[in-house]
C-alpha positions in Angstrom: -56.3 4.0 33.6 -55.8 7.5 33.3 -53.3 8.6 36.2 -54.4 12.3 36.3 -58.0 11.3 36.7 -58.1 8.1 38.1 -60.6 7.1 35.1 -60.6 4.0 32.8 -59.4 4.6 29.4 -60.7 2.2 26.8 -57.6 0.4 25.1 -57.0 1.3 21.9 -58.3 -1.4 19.1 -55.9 -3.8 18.0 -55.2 -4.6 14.5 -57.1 -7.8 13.1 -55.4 -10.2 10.3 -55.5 -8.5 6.8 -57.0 -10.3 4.0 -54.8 -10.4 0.9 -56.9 -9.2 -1.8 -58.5 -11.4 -4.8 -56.9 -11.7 -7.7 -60.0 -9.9 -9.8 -59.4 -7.3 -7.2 -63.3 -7.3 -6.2 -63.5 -10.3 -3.3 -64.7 -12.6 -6.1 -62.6 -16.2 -6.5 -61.1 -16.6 -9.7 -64.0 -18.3 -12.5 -66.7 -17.2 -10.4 -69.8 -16.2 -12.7 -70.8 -12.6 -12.5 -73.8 -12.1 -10.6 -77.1 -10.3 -11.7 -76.0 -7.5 -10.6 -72.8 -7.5 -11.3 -73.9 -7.9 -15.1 -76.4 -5.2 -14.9 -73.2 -2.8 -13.5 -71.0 -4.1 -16.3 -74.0 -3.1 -18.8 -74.5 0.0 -17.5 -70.6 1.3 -17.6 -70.9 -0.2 -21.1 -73.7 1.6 -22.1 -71.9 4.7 -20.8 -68.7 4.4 -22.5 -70.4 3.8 -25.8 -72.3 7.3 -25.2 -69.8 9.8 -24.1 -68.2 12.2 -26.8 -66.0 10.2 -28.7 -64.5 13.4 -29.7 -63.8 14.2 -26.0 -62.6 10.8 -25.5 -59.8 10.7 -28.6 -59.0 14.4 -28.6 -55.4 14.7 -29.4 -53.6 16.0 -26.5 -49.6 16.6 -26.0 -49.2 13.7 -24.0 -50.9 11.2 -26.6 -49.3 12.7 -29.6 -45.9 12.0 -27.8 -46.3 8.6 -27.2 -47.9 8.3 -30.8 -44.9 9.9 -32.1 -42.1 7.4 -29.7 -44.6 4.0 -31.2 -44.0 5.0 -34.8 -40.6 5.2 -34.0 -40.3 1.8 -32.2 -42.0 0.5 -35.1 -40.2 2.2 -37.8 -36.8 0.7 -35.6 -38.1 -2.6 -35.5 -39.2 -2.9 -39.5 -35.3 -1.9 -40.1 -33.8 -4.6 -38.4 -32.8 -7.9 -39.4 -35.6 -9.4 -37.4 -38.4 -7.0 -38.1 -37.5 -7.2 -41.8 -37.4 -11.4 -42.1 -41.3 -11.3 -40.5 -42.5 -8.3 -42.6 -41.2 -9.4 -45.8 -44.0 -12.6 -45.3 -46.6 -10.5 -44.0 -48.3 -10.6 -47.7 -47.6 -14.3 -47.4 -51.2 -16.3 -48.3 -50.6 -19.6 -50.1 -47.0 -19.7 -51.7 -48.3 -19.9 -55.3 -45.0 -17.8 -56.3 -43.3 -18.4 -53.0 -39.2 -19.0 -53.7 -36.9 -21.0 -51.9 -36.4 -19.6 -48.9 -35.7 -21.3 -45.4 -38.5 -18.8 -44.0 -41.5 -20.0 -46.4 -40.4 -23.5 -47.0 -41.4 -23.9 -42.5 -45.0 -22.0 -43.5 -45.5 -24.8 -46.7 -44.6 -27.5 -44.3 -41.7 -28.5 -46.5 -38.1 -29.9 -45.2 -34.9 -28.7 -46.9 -34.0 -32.1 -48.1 -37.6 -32.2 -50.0 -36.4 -30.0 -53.5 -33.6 -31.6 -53.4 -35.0 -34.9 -53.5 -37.5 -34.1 -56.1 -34.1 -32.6 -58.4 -32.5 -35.9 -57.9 -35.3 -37.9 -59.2 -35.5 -35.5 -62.4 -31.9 -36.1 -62.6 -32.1 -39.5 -62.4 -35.1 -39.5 -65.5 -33.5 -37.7 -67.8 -29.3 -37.8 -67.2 -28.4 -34.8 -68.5 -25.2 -35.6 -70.6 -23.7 -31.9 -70.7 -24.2 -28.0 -69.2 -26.9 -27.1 -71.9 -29.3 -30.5 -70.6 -28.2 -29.9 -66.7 -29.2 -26.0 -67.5 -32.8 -27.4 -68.7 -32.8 -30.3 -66.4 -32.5 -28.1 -63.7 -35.3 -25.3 -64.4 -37.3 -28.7 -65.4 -36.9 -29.5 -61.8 -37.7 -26.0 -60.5 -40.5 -25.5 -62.4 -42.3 -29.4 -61.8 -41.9 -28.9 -57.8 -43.5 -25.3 -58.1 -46.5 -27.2 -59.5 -46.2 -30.0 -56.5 -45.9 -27.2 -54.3 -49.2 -25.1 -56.1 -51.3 -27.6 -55.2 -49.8 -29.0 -51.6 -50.4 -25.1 -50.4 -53.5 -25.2 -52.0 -54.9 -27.6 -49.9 -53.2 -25.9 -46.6 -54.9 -22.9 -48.1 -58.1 -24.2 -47.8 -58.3 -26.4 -44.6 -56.8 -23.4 -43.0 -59.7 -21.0 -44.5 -62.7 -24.0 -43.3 -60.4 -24.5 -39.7 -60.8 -20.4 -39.1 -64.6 -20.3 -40.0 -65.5 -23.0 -38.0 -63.9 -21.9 -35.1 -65.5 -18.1 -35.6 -69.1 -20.1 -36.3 -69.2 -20.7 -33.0 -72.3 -23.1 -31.5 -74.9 -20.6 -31.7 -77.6 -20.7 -34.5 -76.4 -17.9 -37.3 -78.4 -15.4 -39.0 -79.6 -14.6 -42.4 -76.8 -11.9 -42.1 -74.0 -15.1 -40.6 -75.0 -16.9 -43.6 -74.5 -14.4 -46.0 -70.9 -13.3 -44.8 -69.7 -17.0 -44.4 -71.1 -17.6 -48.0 -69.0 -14.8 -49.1 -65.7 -16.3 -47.2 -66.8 -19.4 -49.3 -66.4 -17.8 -52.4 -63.4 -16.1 -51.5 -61.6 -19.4 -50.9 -62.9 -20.5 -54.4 -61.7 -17.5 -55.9 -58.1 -18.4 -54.7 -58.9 -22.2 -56.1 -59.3 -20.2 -59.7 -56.2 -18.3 -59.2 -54.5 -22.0 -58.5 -55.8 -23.8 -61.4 -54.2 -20.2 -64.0 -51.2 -21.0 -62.2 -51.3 -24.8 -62.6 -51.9 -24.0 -66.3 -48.4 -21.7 -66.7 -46.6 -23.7 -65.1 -47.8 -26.6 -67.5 -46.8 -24.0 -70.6 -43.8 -23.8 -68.9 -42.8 -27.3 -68.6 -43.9 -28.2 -71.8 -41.6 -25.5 -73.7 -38.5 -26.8 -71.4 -39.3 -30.2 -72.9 -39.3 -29.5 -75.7 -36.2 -27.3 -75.9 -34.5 -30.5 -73.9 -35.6 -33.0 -76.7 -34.3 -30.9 -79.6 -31.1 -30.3 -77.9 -30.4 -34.0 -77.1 -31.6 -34.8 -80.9 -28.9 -32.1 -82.1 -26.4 -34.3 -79.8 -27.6 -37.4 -81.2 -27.2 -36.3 -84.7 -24.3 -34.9 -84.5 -22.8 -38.1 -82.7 -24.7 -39.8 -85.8 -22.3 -38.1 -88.5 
């Protein structure tokens, strides 16, 4: 009541319980489908983007050349230190055909530290090198054998990582004439890295061959002169 006039004032409205807002942000539950027109809106803002100016849209203003300028320099940070520089020196990494021993690519082959090693002890343990020259040999025997166990072990990673990737960007819908033609393509670049295997495989064979042999005439020069 009004005690000037003696009228009725209507209270004021109180304040009802706020709802906290979805998470989407639009009063839709979380993995809710879109409806129709929800779809159609989407479309249509789509549609629009894809339409305006692109020139208006990337023009390079002061603000956007500044934060180009601070990313490069983030980046260019990053790349120079120790971390930055142990991922970017495997970034050309593919299969390990001329990998070396380091802690870094022996984890992407799969292989343990003990495993070289191992396969050094066994060569070892074949041909007993009897003095430096033979443990010299022995040893780039050893080298050069497990680079050929290794070709063909990241080979095989190669590929069933190459056919895992495809099939999971196949998808279950029925592909094109164009689907097939790029996934035929990916097919015959995986071969193409199967040929670059099999020169390799072949070097390293040369290789091994001329160690041999340089180890049998050395141990014949030892046995011949142990002979006199």
């Amino acid at each position: 009541m009004d005690a000037s006039s003696g009228t009725l004032v209507p209270a004021p409205p109180q304040p009802g319980p706020v709802e906290a807002p979805s998470p989407r942000g639009r009063g839709r539950p979380p993995g809710k489908p879109l409806s129709a027109a929800e779809l159609a809106a989407r479309r249509a803002n789509l549609a629009k983007a894809r339409a305006a100016d692109q020139d208006l849209i990337y023009r390079p203003t002061r603000r956007r050349r500044a934060a180009s300028r601070a990313n490069i320099q983030k980046a260019i940070a990053w790349r120079r230190s120790p971390e930055g520089n142990a991922v970017a020196r495997l970034n050309a990494f593919k299969h390990g055909l001329a990998a070396k021993h380091l802690p870094e690519l022996r984890a992407r082959l799969g292989e343990a530290p003990e495993d070289f090693e191992e396969h050094h002890q066994r060569v070892r343990q074949v041909f007993r090198p009897e003095n430096p020259e033979q443990r010299c040999l022995v040893e780039r025997l050893a080298r050069a054998t497990w680079r050929r166990i290794r070709l063909f072990r990241a080979q095989a990673r190669y590929e069933a990582t190459a056919w895992r990737g495809m099939s999971r960007r196949a998808g279950k819908s029925r592909p094109t004439l164009a689907d097939f033609s790029d996934r035929a393509f990916e097919v015959s670049t995986v071969l193409c890295e199967a040929r670059l295997v099999e020169n390799e495989a072949w070097k390293l064979e040369d290789r091994i061959e001329r160690i041999l042999e340089a180890l049998l005439r050395q141990r014949a020069r030892e046995d011949g002169a142990e002979g006199r």
